[in-house]
MARGUDO-50704 format. One record per residue (C-alpha): residue in one letter; residue number from 1; z negated, y negated, x; chain. Coordinates in nm, 4 decimals, padded with zeros to 6 digits. Each point is the difference from the previous one (the first is absolute). Example, Ala and Ser with C-alpha at 12.3 -4.5 7.8 and 13.67 -1.06 7.14 Angstrom:
BEGIN
{residuo: a | num: 1 | w: -00.7800 | v: 00.4500 | u: 01.2300 | cadena: A}
{residuo: s | num: 2 | w: 00.0660 | v: -00.3440 | u: 00.1370 | cadena: A}
// end
This chain:
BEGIN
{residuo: x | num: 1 | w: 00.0000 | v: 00.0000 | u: 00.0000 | cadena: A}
{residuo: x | num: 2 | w: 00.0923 | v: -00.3601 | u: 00.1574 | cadena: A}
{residuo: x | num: 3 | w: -00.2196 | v: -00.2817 | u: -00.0105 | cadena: A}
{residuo: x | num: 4 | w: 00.1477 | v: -00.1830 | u: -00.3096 | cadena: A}
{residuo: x | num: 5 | w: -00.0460 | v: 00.2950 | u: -00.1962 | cadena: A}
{residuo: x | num: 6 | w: -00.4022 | v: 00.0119 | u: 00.1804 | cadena: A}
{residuo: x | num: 7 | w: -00.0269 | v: -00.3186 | u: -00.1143 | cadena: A}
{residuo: x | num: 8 | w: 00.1326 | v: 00.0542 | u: -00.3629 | cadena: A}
{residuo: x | num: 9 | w: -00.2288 | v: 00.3106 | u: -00.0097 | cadena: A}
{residuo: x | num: 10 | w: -00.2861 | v: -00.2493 | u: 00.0798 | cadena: A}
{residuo: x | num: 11 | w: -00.2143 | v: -00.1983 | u: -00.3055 | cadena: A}
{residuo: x | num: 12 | w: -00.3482 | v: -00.1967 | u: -00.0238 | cadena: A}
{residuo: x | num: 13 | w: -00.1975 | v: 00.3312 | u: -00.0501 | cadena: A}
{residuo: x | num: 14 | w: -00.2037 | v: -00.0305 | u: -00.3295 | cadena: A}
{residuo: x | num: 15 | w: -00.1577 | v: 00.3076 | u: -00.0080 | cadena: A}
{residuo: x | num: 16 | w: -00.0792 | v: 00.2571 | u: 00.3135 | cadena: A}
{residuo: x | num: 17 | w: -00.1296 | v: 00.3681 | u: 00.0348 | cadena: A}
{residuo: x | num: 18 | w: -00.3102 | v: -00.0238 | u: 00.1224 | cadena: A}
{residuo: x | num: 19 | w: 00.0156 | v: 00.3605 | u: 00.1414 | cadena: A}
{residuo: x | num: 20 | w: 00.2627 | v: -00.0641 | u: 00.2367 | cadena: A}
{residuo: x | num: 21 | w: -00.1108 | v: -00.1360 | u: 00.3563 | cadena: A}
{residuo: x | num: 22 | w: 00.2678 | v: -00.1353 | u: 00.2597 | cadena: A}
{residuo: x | num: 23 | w: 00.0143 | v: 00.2165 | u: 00.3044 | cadena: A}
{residuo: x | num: 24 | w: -00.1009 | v: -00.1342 | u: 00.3336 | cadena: A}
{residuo: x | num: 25 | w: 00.3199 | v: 00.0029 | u: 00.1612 | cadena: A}
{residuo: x | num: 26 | w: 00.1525 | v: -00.2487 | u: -00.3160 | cadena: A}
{residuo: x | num: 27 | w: -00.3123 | v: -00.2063 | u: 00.0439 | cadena: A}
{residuo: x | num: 28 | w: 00.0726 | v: -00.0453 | u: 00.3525 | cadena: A}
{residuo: x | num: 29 | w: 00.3403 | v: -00.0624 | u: -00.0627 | cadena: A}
{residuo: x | num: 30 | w: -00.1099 | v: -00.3252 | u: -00.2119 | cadena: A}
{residuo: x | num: 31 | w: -00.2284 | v: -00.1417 | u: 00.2764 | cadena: A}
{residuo: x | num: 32 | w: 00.2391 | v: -00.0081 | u: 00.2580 | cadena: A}
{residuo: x | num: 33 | w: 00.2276 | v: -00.1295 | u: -00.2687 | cadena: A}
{residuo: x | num: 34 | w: -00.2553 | v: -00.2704 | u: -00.0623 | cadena: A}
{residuo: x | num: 35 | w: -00.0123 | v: -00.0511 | u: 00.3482 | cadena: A}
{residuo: x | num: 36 | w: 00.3563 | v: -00.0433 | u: 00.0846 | cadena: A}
{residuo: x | num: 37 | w: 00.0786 | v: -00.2509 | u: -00.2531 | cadena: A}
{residuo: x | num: 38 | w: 00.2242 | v: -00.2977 | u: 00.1003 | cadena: A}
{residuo: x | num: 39 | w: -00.2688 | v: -00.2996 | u: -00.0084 | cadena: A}
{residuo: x | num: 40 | w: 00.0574 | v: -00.3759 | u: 00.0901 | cadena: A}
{residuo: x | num: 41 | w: -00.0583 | v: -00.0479 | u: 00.3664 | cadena: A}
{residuo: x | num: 42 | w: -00.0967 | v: 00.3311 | u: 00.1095 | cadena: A}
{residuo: x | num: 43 | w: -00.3601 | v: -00.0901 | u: -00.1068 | cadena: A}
{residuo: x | num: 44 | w: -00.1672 | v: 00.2740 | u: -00.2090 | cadena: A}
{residuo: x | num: 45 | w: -00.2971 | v: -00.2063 | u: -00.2010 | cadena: A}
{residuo: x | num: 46 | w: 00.0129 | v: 00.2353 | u: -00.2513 | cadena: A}
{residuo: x | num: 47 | w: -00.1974 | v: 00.3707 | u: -00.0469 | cadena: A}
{residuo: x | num: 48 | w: 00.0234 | v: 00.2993 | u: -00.2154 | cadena: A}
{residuo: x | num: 49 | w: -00.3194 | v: 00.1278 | u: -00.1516 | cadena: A}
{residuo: x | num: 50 | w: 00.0336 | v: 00.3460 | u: -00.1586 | cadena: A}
{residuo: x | num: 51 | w: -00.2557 | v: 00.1567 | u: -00.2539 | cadena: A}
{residuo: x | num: 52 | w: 00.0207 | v: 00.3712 | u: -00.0736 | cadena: A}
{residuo: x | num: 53 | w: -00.3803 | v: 00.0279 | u: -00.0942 | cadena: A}
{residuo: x | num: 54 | w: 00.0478 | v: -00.0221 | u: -00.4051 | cadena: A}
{residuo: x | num: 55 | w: -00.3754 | v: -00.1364 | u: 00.0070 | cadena: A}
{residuo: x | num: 56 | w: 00.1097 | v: -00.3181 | u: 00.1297 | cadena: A}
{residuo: x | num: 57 | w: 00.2918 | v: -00.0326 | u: -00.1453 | cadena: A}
{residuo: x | num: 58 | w: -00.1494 | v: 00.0494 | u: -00.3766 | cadena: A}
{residuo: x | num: 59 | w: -00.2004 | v: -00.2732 | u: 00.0260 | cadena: A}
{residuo: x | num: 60 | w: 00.3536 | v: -00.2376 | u: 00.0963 | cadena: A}
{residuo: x | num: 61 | w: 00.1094 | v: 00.0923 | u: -00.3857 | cadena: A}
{residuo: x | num: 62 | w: -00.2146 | v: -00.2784 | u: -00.1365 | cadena: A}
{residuo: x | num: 63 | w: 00.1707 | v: -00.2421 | u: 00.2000 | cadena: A}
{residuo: x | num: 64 | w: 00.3226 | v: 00.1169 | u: -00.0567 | cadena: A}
{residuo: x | num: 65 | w: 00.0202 | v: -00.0977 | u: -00.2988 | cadena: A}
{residuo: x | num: 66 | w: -00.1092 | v: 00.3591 | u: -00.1309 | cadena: A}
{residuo: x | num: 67 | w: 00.3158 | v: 00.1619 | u: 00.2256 | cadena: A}
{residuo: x | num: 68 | w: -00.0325 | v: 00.3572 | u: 00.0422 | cadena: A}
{residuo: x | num: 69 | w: 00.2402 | v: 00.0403 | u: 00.2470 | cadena: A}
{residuo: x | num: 70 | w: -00.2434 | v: -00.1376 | u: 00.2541 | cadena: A}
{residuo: x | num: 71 | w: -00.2112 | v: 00.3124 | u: -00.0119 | cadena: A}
{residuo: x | num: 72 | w: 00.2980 | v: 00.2549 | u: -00.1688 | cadena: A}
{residuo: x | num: 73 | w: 00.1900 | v: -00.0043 | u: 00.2932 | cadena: A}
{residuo: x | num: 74 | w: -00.0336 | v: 00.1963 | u: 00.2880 | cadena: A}
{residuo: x | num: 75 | w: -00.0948 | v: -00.3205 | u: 00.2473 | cadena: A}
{residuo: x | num: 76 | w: -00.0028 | v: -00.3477 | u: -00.0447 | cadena: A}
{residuo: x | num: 77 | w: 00.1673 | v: -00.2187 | u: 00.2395 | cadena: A}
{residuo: x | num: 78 | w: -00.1703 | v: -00.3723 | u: 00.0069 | cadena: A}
{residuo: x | num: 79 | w: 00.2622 | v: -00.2198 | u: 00.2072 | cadena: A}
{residuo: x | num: 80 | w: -00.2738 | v: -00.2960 | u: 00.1382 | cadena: A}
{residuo: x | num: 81 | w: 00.0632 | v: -00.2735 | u: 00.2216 | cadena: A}
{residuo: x | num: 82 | w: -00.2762 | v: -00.1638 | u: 00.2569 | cadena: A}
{residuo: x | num: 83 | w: -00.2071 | v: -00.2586 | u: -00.1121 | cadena: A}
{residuo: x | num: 84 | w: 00.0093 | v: -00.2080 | u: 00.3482 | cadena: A}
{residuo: x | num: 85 | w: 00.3638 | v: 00.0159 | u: 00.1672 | cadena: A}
{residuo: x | num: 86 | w: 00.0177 | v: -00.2150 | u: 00.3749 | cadena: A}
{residuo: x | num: 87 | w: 00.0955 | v: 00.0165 | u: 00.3641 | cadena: A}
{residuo: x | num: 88 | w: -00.1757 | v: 00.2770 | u: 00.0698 | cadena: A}
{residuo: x | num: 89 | w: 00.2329 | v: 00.2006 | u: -00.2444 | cadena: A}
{residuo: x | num: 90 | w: 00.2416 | v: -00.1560 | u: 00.2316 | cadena: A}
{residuo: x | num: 91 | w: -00.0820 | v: 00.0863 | u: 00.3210 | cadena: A}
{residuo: x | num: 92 | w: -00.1388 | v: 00.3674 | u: -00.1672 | cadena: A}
{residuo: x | num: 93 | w: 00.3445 | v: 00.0223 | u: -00.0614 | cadena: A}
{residuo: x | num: 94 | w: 00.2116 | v: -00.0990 | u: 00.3283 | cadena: A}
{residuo: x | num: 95 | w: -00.2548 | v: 00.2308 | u: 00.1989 | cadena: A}
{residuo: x | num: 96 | w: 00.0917 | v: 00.2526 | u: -00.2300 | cadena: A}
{residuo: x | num: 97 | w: 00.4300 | v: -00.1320 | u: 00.0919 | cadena: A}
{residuo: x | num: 98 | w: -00.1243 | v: 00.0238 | u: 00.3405 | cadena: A}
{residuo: x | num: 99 | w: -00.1470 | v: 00.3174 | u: 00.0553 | cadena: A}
{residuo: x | num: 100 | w: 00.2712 | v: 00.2231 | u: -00.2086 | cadena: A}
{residuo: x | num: 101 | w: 00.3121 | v: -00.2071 | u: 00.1501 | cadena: A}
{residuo: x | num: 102 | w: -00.1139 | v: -00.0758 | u: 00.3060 | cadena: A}
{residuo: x | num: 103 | w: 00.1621 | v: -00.3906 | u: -00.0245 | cadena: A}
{residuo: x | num: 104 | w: -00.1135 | v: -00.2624 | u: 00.2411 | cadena: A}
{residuo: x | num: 105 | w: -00.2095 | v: -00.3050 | u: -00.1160 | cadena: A}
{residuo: x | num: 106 | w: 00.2077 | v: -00.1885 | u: 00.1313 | cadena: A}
{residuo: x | num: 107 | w: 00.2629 | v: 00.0897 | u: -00.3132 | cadena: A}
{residuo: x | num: 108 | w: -00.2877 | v: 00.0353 | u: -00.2317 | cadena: A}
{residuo: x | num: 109 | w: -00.2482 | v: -00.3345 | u: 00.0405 | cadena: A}
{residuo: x | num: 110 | w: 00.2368 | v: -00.1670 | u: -00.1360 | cadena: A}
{residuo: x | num: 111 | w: 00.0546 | v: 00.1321 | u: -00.3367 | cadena: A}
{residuo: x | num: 112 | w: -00.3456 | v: 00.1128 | u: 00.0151 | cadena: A}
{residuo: x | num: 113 | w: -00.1187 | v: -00.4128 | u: 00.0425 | cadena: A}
{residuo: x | num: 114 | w: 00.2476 | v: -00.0786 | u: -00.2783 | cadena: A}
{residuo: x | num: 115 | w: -00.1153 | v: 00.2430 | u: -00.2251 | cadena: A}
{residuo: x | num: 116 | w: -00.3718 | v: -00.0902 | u: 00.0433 | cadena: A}
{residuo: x | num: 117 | w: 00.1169 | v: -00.3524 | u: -00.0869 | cadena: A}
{residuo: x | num: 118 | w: 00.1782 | v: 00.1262 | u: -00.3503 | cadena: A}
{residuo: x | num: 119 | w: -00.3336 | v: 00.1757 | u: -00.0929 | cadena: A}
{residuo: x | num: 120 | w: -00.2331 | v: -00.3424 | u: 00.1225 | cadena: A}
{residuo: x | num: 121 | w: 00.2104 | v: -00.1634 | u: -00.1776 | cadena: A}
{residuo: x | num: 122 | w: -00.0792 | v: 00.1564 | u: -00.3363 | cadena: A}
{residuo: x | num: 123 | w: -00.2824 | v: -00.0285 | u: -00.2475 | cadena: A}
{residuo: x | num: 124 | w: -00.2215 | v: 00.2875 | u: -00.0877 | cadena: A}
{residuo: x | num: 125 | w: 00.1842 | v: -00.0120 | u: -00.3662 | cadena: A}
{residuo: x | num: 126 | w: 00.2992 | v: 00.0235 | u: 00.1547 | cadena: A}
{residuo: x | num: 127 | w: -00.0436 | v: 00.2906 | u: 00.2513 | cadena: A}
{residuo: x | num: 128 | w: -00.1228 | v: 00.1090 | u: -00.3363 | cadena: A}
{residuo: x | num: 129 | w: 00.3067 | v: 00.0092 | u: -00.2061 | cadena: A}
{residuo: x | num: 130 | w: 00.2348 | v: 00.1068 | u: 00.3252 | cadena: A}
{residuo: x | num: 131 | w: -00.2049 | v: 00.3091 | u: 00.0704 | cadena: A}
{residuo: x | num: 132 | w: 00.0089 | v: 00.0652 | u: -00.3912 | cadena: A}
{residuo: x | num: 133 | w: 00.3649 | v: 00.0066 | u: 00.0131 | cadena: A}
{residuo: x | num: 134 | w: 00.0206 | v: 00.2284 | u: 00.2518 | cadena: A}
{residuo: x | num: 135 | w: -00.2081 | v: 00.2554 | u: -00.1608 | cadena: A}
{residuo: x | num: 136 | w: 00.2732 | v: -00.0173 | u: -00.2670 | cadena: A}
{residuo: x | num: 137 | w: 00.2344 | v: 00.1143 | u: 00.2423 | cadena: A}
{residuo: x | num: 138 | w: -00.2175 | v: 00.2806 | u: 00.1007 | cadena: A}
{residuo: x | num: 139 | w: -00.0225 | v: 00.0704 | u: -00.3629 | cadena: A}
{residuo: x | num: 140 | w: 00.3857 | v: 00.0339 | u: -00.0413 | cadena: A}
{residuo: x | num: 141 | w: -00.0354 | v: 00.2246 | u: 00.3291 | cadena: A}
{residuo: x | num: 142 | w: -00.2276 | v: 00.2152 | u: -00.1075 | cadena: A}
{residuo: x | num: 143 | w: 00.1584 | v: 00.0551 | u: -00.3573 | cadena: A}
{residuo: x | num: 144 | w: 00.3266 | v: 00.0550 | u: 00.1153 | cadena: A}
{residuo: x | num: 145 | w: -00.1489 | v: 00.2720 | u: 00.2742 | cadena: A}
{residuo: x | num: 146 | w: -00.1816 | v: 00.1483 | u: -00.3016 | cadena: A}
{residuo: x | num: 147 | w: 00.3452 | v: 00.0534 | u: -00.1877 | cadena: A}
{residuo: x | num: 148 | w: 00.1662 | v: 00.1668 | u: 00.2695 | cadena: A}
{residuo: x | num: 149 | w: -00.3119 | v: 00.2358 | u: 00.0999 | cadena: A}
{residuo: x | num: 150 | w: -00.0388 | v: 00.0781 | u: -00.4184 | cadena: A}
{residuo: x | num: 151 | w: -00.3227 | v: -00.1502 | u: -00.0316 | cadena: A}
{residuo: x | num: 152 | w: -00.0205 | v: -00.2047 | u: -00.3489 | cadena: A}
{residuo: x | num: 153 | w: -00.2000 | v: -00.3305 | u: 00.0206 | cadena: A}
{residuo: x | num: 154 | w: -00.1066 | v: -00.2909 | u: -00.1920 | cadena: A}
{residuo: x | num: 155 | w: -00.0090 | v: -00.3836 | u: 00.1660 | cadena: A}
{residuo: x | num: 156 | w: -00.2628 | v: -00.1941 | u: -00.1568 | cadena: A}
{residuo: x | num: 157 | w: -00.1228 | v: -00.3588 | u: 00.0152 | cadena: A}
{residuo: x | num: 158 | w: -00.1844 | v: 00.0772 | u: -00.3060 | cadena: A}
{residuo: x | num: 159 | w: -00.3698 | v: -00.0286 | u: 00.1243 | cadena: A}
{residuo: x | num: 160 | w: -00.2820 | v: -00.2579 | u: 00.1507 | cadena: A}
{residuo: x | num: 161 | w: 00.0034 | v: -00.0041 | u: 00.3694 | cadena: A}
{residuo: x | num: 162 | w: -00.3111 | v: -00.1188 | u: 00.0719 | cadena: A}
{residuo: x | num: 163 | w: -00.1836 | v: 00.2690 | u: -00.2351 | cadena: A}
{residuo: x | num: 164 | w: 00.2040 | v: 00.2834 | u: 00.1707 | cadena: A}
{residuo: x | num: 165 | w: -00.0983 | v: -00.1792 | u: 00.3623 | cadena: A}
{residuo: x | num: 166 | w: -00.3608 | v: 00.0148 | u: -00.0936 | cadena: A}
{residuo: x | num: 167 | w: 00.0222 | v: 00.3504 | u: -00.1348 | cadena: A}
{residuo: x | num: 168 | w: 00.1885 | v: 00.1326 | u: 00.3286 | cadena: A}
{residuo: x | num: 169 | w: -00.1807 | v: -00.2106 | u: 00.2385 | cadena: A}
{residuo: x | num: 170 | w: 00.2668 | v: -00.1874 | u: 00.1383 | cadena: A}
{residuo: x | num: 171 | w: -00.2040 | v: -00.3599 | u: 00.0767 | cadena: A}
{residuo: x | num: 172 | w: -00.1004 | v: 00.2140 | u: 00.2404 | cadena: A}
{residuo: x | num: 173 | w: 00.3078 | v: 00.0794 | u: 00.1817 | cadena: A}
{residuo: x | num: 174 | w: 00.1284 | v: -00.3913 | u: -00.0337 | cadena: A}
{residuo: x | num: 175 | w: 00.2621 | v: 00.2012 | u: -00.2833 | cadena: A}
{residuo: x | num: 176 | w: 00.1221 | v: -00.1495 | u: -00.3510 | cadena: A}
{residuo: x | num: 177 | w: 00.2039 | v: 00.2125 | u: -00.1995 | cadena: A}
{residuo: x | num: 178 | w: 00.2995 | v: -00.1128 | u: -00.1463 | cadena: A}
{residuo: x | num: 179 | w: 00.1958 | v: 00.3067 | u: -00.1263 | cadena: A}
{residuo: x | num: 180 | w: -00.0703 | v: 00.3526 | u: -00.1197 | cadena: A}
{residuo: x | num: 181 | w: 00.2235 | v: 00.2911 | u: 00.0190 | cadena: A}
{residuo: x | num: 182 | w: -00.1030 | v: 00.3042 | u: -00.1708 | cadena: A}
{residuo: x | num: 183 | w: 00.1914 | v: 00.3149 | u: 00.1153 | cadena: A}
{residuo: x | num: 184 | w: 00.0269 | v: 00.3703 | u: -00.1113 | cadena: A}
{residuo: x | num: 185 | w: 00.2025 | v: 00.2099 | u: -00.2140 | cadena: A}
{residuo: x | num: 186 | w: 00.0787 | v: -00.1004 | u: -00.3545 | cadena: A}
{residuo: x | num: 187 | w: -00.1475 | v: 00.1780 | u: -00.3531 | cadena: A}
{residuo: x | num: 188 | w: 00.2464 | v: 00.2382 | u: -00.1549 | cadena: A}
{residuo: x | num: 189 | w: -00.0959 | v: -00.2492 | u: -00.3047 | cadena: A}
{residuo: x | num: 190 | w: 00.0662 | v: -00.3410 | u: 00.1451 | cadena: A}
{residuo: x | num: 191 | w: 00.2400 | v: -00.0738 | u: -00.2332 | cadena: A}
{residuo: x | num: 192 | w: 00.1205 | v: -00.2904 | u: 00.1765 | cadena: A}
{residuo: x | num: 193 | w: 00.1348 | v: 00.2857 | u: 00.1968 | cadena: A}
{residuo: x | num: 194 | w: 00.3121 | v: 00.0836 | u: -00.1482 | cadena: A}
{residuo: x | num: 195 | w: 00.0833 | v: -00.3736 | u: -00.1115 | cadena: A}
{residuo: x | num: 196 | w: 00.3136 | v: -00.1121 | u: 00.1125 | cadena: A}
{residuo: x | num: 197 | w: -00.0574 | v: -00.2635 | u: 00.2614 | cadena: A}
{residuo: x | num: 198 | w: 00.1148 | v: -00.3660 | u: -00.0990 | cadena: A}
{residuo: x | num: 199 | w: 00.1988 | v: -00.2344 | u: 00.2265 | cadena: A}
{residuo: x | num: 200 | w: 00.2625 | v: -00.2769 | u: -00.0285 | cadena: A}
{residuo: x | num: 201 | w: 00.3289 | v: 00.0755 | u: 00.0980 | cadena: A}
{residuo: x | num: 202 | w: 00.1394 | v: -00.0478 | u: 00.3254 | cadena: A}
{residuo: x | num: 203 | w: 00.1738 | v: -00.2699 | u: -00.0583 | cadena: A}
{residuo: x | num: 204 | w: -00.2917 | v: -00.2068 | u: -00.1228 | cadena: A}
{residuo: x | num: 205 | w: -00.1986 | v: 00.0889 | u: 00.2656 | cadena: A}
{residuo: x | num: 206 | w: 00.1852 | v: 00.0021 | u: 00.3495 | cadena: A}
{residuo: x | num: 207 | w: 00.2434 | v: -00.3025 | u: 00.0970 | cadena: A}
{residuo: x | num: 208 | w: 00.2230 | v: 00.0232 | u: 00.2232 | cadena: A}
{residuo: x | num: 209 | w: 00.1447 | v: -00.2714 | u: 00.1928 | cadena: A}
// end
């Protein structure tokens, strides 16, 4: 099966079998998915927090709006930026450049200065709102990966971040979450299963120029 007919296959779970569990291998395959996602810069501010323990994850219902997918599915994913972004994320980052490419400072200082710069330059709102729109692209990542490895899932914005950070701790780790991502293997009953998937034509969608 090609990926446009993964991707057709794919829907916003609704409902998933609980009794179904995600093997290790397909979990791992998402995390370095996670990992390997295109993000501005080069500079990963963002984390992936999974919850298997069903514990934990039945008390996120409540502030989910009532969501069962959150503790139906076999994990949830919670895609969570860091609270305080700066130079150090920088230079964390160029050592990182450094050490697996072997590249001179002399090429690297100075897009490492300019980068520090870009990030001084920015308010804490607005290293906000960037890092929040890359954890959409992680998002679209890890969905897509999902599709072509057969795991159903279910993006949600649907809940209060700063109940679900004080339920999993996250202050803590200088986290906020911004996105969940529940993933598993879809009810026989989900009847939003077998609904035909609807999209605007081509035409109305794509220009070319």
């Amino acid at each position: 099966m090609n990926i446009i007919e993964k991707l057709k296959w794919r829907y916003a779970t609704k409902k998933f079998d609980s009794r179904k569990k995600i093997s290790d291998s397909k979990l791992t395959i998402l995390k370095e998915a996670f990992n390997l996602t295109a993000l501005s810069y080069g500079l990963q501010t963002l984390k992936l927090v999974i919850i298997e323990d069903k514990t934990i994850r039945e008390t996120l219902v409540p502030v989910s709006y009532g969501q069962r997918q959150v503790v139906d599915a076999s994990h949830l994913l919670v895609v969570c930026i860091q609270d305080t972004i700066g130079s150090s994320d920088v230079e964390s980052h160029f050592e990182n450049v450094q050490e697996i490419r072997n590249t001179s400072d002399a090429i690297l200082d100075p897009y490492k200065e300019q980068l520090k710069k870009t990030v001084k330059a920015m308010s804490k709102t607005e290293l906000h709102i960037w890092s929040t729109n890359q954890a959409y692209i992680a998002l679209g990542n890890l969905m897509t990966v999902c599709a072509a490895e057969d795991i159903d899932s279910c993006p949600m914005e649907g809940f209060i971040p700063e109940n679900v950070d004080d339920q999993i701790g996250l202050g803590k780790l200088g986290l906020r979450s911004v996105l969940l991502l529940p993933v598993g293997y879809r009810a026989e009953d989900d009847m939003f299963a077998k609904l035909e998937k609807v999209r605007k034509p081509l035409s109305e969608t794509v220009i070319e120029i």
